[in-house]
N, C-alpha and C positions, 0 to 999 in steps of 0.2 A: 344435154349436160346442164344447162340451166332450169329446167324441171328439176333436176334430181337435186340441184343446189338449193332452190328455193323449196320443196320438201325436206330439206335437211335440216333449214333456217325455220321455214315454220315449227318443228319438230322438238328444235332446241340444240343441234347435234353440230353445227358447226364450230369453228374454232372461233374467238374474236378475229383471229386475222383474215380467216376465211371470210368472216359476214363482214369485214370492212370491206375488201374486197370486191364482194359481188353488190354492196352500196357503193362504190363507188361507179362500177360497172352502170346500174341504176339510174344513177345520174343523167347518163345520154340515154333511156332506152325509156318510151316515159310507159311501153307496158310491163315492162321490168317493173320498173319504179311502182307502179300501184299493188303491180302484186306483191312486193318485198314489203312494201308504204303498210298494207294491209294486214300481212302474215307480221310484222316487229309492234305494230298498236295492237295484235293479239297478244300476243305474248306480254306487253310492256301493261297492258291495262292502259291506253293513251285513246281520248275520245278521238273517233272516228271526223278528221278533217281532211281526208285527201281531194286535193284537189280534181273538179269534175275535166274533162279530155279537151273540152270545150276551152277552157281556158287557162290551157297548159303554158304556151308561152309567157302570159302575166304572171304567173304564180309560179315558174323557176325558179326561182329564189326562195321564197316560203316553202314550197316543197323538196327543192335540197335540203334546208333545215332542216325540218321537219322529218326525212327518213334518217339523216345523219344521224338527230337526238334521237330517236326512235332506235336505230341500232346501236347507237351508243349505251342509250338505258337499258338494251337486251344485251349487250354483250358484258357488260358490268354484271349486271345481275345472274348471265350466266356463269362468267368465272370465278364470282362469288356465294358460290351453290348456299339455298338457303337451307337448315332443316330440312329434316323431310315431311315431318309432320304441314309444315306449311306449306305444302307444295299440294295444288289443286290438279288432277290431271284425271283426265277420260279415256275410253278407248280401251280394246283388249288388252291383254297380256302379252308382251314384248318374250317372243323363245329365244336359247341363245344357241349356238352350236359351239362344239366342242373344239379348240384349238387345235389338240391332234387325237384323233381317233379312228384308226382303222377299222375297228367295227363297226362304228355308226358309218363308215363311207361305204362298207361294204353292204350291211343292208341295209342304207339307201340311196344304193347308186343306180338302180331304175327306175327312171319316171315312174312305169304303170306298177313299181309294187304294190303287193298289197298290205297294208296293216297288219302289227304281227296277233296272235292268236291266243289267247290264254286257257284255251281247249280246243281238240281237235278228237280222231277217231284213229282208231286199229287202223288199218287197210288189207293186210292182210297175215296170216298167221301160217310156218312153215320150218319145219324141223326145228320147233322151239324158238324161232327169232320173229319176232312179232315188228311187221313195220308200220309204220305212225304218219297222218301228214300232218306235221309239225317239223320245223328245223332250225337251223341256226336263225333266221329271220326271225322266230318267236322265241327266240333269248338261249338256246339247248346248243349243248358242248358235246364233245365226248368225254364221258363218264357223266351225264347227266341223266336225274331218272326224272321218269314223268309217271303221275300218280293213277293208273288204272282206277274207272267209276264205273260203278255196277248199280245197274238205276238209282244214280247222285249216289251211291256213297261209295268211301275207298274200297277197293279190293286188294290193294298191293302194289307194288311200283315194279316200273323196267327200267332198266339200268341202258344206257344207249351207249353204243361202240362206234356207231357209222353214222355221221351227218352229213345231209346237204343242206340247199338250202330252204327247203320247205318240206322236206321230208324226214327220217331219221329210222334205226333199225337198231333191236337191242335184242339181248337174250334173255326170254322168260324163263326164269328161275323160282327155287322156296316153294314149290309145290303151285304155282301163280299159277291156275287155266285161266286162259282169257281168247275169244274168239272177233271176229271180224265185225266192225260197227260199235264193241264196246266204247266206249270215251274214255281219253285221256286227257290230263290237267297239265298245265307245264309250272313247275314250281314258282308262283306269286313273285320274288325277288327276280329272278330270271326274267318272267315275263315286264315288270316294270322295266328292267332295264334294254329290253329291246325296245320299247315305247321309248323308252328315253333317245337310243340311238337313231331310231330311226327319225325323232322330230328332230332330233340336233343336225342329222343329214338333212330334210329335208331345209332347215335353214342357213346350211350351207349352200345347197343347190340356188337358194332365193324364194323358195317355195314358202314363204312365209303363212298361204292362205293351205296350204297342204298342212303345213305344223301345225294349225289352229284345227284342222278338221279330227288330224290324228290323235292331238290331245283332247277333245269334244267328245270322242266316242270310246276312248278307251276306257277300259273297267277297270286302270287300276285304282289300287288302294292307297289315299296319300299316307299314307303311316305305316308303311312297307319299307325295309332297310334297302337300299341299295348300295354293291359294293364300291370302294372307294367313290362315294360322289366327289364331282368337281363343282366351281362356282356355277356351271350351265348347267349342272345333275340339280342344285339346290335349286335355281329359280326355275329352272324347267317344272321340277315339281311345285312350286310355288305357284307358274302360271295354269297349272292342269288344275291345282284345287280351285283358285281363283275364277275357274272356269266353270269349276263346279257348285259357285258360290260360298264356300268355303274358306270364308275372309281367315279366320284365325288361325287353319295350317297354311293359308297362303303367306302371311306374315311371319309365321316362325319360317317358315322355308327359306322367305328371300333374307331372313338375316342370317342365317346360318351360309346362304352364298356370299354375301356383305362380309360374313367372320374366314371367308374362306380367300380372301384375298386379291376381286379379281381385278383384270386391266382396268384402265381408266374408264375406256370409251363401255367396257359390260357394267364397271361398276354403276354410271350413269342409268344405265336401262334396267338393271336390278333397281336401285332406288328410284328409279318411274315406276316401275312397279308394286315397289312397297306404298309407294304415294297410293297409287290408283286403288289399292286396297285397302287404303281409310286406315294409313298408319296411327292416325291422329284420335281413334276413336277408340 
């Protein structure tokens, strides 16, 4: 519990009343005290004088001081958030999850799923209904078509009636032949927003180093619509371009999540994140 507080302090993320708090805690615990002493002179910019273990009982008093002013100047400085521009910060891109979303819970309410798929294959072809393994996990509804490729290029689309959830079944129509092993596309918009569900799940679950992997490898496009985004739809895509090095749609992203309204504690991790992406430049 005191791990998770002092990660939370180093990080910037507690309340002033919280990090008075766990400074005061600090006081009697003196390996408390060096690691809070350490993680508030990070944050504060304060020359490194904590006192060495060796001479702990002398220097109780200096050192009370010492973390008190120290979180005193960190908690000042954090309730009075400066710019953002002036804000120096390292580190990946901060994902957020969605507050309510049943489709990002549903696909990714398995640990070992997999990543959803922005092409997949026939499987097999039968009284005109061609089934696909592609499904609702790679963004596809019912009434959604997925675009038939005939070495890379279109051939025509199938309209899908029956989903699960990695698979899907539609009826080939408009004269469409299309046989077993050809490739299917799932339409661009669709497939970002399973990308989106599924990292937003994954940072629901805690999976925070999952979210970083599944936006690393995904191929979408950051200048692809997605419908109704939320504040986690804007920086999610913010943190994917930012990923991809991609400072300038990472910046319009997270301010379009910034213009979209969110809680305090997302707003905070949006503008770390516009920080980290060299708002200032």
């Amino acid at each position: 519990m005191i791990e998770e507080r002092l990660d939370r302090f180093a990080r910037g993320e507690l309340s002033a009343e919280e990090s008075r708090a766990l400074a005061q805690e600090a006081l009697n615990t003196p390996d408390l005290f060096e690691e809070m002493t350490c993680a508030a002179m990070a944050r504060t910019g304060l020359p490194d004088r904590r006192p060495r273990r060796t001479v702990w009982p002398r220097l109780a008093a200096l050192a009370a001081a010492l973390v008190v002013g120290a979180v005193a100047l960190y908690t000042l400085r954090h309730s009075t958030p400066e710019p953002t521009a002036t804000l120096a910060l390292s580190g990946p891109p901060v994902f957020l999850a969605h507050t309510l979303d049943a489709a990002a819970q549903f696909r990714g309410a398995e640990p070992e799923s997999r990543a959803p798929r922005a092409e997949g294959s026939i499987t097999a072809v039968a009284d005109g209904t061609a089934s696909v393994d592609l499904g609702s996990l790679d963004g596809l509804a019912k009434g959604s078509e997925v675009e038939v490729l005939r070495n890379g290029t279109p051939a025509g689309k199938i309209g899908l009636d029956t989903i699960f959830r990695e698979r899907a079944r539609g009826q080939v129509t408009g004269g469409l032949t299309v046989r077993p092993a050809d490739r299917v596309r799932v339409p661009a918009a669709l497939y970002l927003r399973a990308v989106l569900d599924q990292i937003a799940a994954l940072v629901a679950r805690g999976d925070t180093a999952g979210a970083q992997r599944m936006a690393g490898l995904a191929a979408a496009d950051p200048n692809l619509a997605v419908a109704s985004p939320d504040y986690a739809d804007w920086n999610n895509l913010g943190a994917m371009a930012a990923l991809r090095g991609d400072r300038d749609a990472a910046r319009r992203f997270y301010r379009r999540a910034l213009q979209a309204n969110p809680p305090g504690d997302a707003r905070r991790e949006i503008e770390n994140n516009l920080a980290r992406s060299g708002s200032a430049q």
